[in-house]
C-alpha positions as CSV (number, residue, x, y, z in Angstrom):
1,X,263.2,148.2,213.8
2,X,265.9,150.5,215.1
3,X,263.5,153.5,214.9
4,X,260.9,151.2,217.1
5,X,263.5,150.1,219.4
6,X,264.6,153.8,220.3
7,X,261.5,154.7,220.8
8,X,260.2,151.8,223.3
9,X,263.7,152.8,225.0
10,X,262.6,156.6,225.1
11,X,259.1,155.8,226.7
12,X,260.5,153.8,229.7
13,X,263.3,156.7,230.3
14,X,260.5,159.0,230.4
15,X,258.4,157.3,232.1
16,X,260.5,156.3,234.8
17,X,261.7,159.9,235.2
18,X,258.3,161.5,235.7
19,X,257.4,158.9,238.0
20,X,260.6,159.2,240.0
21,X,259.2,162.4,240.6
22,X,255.6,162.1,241.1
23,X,256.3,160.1,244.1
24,X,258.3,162.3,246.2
25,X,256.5,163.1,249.5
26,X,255.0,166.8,249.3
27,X,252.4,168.9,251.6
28,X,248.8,170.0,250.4
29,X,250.6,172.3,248.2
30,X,253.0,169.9,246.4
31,X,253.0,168.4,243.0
32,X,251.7,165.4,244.4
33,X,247.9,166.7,243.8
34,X,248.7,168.5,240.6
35,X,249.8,166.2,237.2
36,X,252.9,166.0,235.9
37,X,253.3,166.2,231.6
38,X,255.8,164.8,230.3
39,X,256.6,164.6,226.1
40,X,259.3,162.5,224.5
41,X,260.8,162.9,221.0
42,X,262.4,161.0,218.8
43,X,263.5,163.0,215.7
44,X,266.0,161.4,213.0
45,X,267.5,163.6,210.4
46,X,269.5,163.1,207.2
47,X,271.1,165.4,204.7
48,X,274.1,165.3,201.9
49,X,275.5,167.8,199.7
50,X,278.7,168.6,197.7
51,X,280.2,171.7,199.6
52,X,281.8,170.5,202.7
53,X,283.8,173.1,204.2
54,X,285.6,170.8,205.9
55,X,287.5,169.7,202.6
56,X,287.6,173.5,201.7
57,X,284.1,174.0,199.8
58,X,283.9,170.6,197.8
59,X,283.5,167.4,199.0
60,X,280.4,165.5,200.9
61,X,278.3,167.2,203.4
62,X,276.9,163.5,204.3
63,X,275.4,163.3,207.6
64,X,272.8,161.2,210.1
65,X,271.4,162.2,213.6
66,X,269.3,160.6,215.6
67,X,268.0,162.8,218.9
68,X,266.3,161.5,221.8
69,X,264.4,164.3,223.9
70,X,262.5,164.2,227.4
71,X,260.5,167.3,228.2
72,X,258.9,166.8,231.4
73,X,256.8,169.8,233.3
74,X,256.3,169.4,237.2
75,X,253.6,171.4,238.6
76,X,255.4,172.9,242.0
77,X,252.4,174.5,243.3
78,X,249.5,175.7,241.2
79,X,251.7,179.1,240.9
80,X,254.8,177.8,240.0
81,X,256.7,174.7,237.4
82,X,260.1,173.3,236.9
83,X,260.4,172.2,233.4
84,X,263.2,169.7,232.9
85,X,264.7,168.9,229.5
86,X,267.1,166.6,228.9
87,X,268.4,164.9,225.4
88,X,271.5,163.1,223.5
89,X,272.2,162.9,219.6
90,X,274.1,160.4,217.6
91,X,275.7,161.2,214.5
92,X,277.3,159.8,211.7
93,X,279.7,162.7,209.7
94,X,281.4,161.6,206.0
95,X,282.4,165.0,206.1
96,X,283.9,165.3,209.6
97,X,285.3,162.1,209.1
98,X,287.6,164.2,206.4
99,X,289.3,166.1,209.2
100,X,291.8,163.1,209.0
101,X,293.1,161.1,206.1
102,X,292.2,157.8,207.4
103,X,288.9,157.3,206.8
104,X,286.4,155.8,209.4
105,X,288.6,157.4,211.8
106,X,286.8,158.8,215.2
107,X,285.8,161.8,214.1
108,X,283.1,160.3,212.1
109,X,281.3,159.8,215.0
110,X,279.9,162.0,217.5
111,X,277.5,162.9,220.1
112,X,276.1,165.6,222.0
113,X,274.4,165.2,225.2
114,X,271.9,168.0,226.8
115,X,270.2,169.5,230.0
116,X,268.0,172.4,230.7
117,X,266.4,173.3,233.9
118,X,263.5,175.8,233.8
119,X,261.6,177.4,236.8
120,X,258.5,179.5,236.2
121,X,256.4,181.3,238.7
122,X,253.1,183.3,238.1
123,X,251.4,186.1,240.1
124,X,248.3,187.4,238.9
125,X,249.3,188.9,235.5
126,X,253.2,188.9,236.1
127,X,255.7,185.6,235.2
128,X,258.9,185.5,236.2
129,X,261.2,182.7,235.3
130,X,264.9,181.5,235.1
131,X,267.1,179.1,232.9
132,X,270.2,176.8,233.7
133,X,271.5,174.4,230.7
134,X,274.4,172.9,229.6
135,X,275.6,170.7,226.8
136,X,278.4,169.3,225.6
137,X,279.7,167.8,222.1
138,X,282.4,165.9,220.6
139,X,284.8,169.5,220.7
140,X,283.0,172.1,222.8
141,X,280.9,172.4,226.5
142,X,278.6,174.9,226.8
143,X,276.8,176.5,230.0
144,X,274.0,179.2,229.8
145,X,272.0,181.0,232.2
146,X,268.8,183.2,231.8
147,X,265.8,185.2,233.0
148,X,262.3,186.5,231.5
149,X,259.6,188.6,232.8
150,X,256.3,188.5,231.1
151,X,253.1,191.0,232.0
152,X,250.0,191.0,230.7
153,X,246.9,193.4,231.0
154,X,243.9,192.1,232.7
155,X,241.7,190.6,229.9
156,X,245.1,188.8,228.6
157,X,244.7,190.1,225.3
158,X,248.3,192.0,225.0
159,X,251.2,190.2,226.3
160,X,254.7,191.4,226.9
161,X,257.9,189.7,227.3
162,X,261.7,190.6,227.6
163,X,264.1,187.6,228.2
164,X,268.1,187.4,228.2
165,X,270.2,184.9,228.1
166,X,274.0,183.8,228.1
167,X,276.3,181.3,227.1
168,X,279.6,180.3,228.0
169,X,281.3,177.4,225.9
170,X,284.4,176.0,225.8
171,X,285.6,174.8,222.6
172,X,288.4,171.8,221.8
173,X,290.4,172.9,219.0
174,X,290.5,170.0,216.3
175,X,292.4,170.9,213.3
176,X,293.0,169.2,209.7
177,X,295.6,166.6,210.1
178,X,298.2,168.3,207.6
179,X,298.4,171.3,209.7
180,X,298.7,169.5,213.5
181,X,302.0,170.3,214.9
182,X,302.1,173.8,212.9
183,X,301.6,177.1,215.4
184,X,297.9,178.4,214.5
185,X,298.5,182.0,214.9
186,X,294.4,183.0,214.6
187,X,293.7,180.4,217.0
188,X,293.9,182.6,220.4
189,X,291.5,181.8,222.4
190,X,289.4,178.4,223.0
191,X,286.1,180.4,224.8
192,X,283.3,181.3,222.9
193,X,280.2,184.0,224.9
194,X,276.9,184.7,223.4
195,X,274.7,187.1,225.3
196,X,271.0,188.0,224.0
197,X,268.1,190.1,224.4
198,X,264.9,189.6,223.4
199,X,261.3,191.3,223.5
200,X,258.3,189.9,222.4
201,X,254.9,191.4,221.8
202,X,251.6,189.4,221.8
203,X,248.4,191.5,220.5
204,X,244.9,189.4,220.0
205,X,243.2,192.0,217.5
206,X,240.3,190.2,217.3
207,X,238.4,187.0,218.3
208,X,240.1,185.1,215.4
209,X,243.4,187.3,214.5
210,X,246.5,186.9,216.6
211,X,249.6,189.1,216.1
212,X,253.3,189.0,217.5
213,X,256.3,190.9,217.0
214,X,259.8,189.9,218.4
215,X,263.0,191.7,218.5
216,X,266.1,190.3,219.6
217,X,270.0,191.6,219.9
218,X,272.7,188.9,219.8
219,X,276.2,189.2,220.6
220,X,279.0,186.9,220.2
221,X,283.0,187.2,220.8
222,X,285.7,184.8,221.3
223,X,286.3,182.2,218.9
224,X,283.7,181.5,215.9
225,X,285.6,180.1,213.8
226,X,285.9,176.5,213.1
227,X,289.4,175.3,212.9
228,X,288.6,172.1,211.3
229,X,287.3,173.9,208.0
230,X,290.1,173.9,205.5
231,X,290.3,177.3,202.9
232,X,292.3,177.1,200.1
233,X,293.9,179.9,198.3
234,X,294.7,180.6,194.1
235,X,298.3,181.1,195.2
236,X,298.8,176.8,195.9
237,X,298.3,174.8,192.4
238,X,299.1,171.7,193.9
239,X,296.5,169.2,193.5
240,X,294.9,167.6,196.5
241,X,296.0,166.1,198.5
242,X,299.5,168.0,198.3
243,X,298.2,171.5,198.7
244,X,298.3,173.0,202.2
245,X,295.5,174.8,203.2
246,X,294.8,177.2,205.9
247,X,291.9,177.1,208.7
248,X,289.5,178.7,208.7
249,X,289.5,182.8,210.2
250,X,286.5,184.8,210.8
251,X,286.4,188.0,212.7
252,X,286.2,187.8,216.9
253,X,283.1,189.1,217.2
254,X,279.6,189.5,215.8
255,X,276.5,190.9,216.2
256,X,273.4,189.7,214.9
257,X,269.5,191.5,215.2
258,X,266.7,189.3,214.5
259,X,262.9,190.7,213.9
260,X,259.8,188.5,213.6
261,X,256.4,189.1,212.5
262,X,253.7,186.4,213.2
263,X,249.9,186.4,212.6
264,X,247.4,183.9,213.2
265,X,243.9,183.3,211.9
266,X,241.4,181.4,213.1
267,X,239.0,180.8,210.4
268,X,235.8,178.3,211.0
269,X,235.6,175.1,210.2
270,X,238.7,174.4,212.6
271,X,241.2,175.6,209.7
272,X,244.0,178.1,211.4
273,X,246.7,179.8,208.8
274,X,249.7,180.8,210.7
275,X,252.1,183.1,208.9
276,X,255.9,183.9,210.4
277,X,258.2,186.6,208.7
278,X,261.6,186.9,209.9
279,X,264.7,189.9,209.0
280,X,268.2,189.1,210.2
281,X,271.1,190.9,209.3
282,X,275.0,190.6,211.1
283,X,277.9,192.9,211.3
284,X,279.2,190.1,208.7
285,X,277.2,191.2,205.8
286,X,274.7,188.6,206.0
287,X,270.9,189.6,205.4
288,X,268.3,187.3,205.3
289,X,264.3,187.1,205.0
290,X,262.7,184.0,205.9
291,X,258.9,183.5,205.0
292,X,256.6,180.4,207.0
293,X,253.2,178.7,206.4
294,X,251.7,176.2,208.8
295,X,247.7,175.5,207.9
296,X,246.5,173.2,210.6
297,X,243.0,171.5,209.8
298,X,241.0,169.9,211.9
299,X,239.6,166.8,210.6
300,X,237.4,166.4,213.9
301,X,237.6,167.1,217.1
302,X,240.6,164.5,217.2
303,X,242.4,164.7,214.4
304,X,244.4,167.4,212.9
305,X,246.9,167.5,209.6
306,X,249.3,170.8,209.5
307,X,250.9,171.0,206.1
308,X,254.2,173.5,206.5
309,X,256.3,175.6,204.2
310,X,259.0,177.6,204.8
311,X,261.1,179.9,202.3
312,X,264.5,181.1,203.1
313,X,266.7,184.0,201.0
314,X,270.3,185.3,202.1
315,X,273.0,187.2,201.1
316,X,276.8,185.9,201.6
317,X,279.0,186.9,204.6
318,X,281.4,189.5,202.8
319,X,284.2,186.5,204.3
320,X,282.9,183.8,201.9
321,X,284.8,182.1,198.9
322,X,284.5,178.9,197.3
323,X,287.3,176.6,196.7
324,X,290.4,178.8,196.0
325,X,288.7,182.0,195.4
326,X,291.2,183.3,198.1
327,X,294.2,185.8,197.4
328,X,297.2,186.0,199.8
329,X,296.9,188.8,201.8
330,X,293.1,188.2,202.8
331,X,292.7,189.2,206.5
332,X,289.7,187.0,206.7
333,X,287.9,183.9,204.9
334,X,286.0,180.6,205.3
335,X,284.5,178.6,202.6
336,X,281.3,177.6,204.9
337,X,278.4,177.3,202.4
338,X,276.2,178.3,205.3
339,X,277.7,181.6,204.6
340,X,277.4,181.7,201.3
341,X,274.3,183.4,199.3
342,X,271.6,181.0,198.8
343,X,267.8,180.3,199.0
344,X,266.0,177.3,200.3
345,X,263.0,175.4,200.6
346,X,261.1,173.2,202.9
347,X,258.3,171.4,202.5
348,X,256.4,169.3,205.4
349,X,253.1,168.1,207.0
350,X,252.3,166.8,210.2
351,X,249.7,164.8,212.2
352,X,248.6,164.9,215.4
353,X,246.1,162.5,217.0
354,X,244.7,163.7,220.7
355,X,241.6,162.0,221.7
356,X,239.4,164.0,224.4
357,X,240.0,161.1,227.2
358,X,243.2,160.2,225.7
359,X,244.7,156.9,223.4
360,X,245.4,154.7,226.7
361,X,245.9,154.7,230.3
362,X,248.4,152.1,232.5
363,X,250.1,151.9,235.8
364,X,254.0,152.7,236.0
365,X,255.6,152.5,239.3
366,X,252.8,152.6,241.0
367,X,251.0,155.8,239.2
368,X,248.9,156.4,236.7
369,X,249.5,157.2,233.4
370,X,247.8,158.4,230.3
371,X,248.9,158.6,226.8
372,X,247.5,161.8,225.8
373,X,248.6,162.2,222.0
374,X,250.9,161.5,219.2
375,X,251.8,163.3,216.4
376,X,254.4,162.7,213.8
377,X,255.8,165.5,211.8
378,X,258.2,165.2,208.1
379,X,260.1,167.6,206.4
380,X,261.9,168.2,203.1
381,X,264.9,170.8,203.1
382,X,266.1,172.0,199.5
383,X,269.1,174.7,199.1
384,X,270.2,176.3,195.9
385,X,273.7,175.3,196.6
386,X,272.6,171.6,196.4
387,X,272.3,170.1,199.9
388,X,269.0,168.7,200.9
389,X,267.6,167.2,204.2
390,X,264.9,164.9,205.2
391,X,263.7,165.3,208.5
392,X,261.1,163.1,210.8
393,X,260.0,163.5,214.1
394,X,257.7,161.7,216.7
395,X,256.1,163.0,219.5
396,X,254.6,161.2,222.5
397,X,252.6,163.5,224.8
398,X,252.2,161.9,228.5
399,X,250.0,162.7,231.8
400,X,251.3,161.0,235.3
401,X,249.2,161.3,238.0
């Protein structure tokens, strides 16, 4: 019922929002002739595991989101769009709720709240388009701004795209309760800027075979640590909770270069295999290879299933410990099992349902609208280290006209 309830809430918000702005006057050119689409999503996710690094490497990594999302697309001419996103999550943290000693204290709870504004304009074979969003979450705001540029030849069979973008966040330092009121010498800076750089290529080799490689540059400086995460080192026997830890300390800065290969086939039969290879490595010893499958199948013309897979390998930042594996004297260290050497799995399907004419059509606020599909998506996430996720997702795809 809760599920249902947030969903029924979602669809009115949406609703009401792409309506809003379907009935704003225009000219012959406006969005008033063209429709406006509009998807809502409601995804829940759940996960627990045994390496919290707010506790120092041990403890539970229990944890429940729920995400509400409104992607809306209004048509501003039939050359350009403004696509407007706008969502909030809910979470429930056992293991932030470790940052103090009393527990069910407020940093159990959080939430993060987030908007994007994107503006597209075509011209012939050239795109153009800019990016504002901002967000902001329990301890940190964040602001980012970006641009692409996208050119294609004439039959639109090889596509290129460069994009960059930047972010400027804020962070609130929260540290462990034990060490409040205690200077934090590596703490010397609350700001945080990532600035990217990305190209993409897009190459239809044949009829039925799709390729696209991506190469991306990411660099980050200011704080990336998170003071909240405990370490603890060999030198302190004490037994918890006695011992003393210190926060976490990671380098300043970082740079990270992701490459992507995908490929797509379009078999008969309406069965597709979609393949995705990705290499990352980071000036913190991390190297990673990450491996998908997606096989949609069309059932028939209305119906299509998607089972997914995804395989994930890295190697550990060369910062990384467990639970006091620290010596004094160590310039650097977190016990972050994201940054630890692992491997995962995920397993998932999906379903999507699109009629040709759509599931329904109603009146809102004086306009029409039509339903135009649903699909539902599930997903199992299993690490080495021994966290594990489940992950479910709906998706309502509306036309307002």
């Amino acid at each position: 019922m809760y599920l249902v309830s947030k969903l029924a809430l979602a669809f009115y918000v949406a609703a009401g929002l792409s309506s809003l702005l379907q009935a704003q006057p225009a000219d012959s050119t406006n969005s008033s002739k063209l429709p406006i689409d509009a998807n809502f999503l409601l995804n829940y996710y759940d996960q627990d595991g045994n390496h919290s690094a707010v506790t120092g490497g041990i403890g539970t990594e229990e944890l429940s989101d729920y995400e509400m999302l409104y992607v809306i697309n209004v048509p501003l001419d039939t050359t350009s769009n403004l696509g407007i996103t706008a969502g909030v999550n809910l979470y429930t943290s056992a293991s932030t709720d470790n940052i103090d000693f009393e527990m069910s204290s407020a940093s159990k709870e959080g939430f993060r709240g987030q908007f994007k504004l994107d503006y597209s304009k075509t011209k012939g074979q050239l795109e153009f388009g800019f990016t504002a969003e901002a967000s902001i979450e329990t301890d940190y705001v964040s602001n980012g701004i970006g641009a692409r540029f996208t050119t294609a030849n004439f039959s639109e069979t090889r596509l290129f795209s460069i994009a960059v973008m930047g972010y400027f966040d804020q962070i609130l330092p929260i540290f462990p309760e034990e060490t409040r009121g205690v200077t934090q010498p590596y703490v010397e800076t609350n700001k945080r800027r990532t600035f990217s750089i990305n190209g993409t290529y897009n190459h239809a080799l044949t009829e039925r075979l799709q390729m696209a490689v991506s190469v991306e540059t990411v660099y980050q400086f200011g704080l990336l640590s998170t003071p909240f995460h405990r370490v603890y080192f060999q030198s302190d026997s004490l037994p918890l909770p006695f011992s003393i830890p210190s926060i976490e300390r990671l380098p300043n800065e970082r740079f990270k270069i992701p490459l992507g290969l995908r490929l797509s086939y379009f078999a008969a039969g309406g069965f597709i295999v979609r393949t995705h290879y990705r290499f990352y490595s980071d000036s913190w010893g991390i190297n990673a290879h990450s491996a998908n499958l997606e096989t949609p199948i069309k059932i028939n013309p209305y119906f299509t299933i998607y089972p997914r897979y995804r395989y994930h390998a890295q190697s550990a930042a060369r910062y990384f410990g467990p639970f006091r594996s620290f010596q004094d004297g160590t310039e650097f260290y977190t016990s972050d099992f994201d940054l630890s050497k692992f491997n995962s799995h995920t397993y998932g399907f999906g379903l999507k349902y699109a009629p040709l004419y759509g599931l329904s059509r109603f009146k809102f606020l004086g306009n029409i609208a039509q339903l135009k599909s649903v699909e539902l998506r599930y997903s199992h996430y299993d690490r080495s280290d021994g966290l594990w996720a489940n992950m479910v997702s709906a998706d309502l795809s509306f036309t307002f006209r």
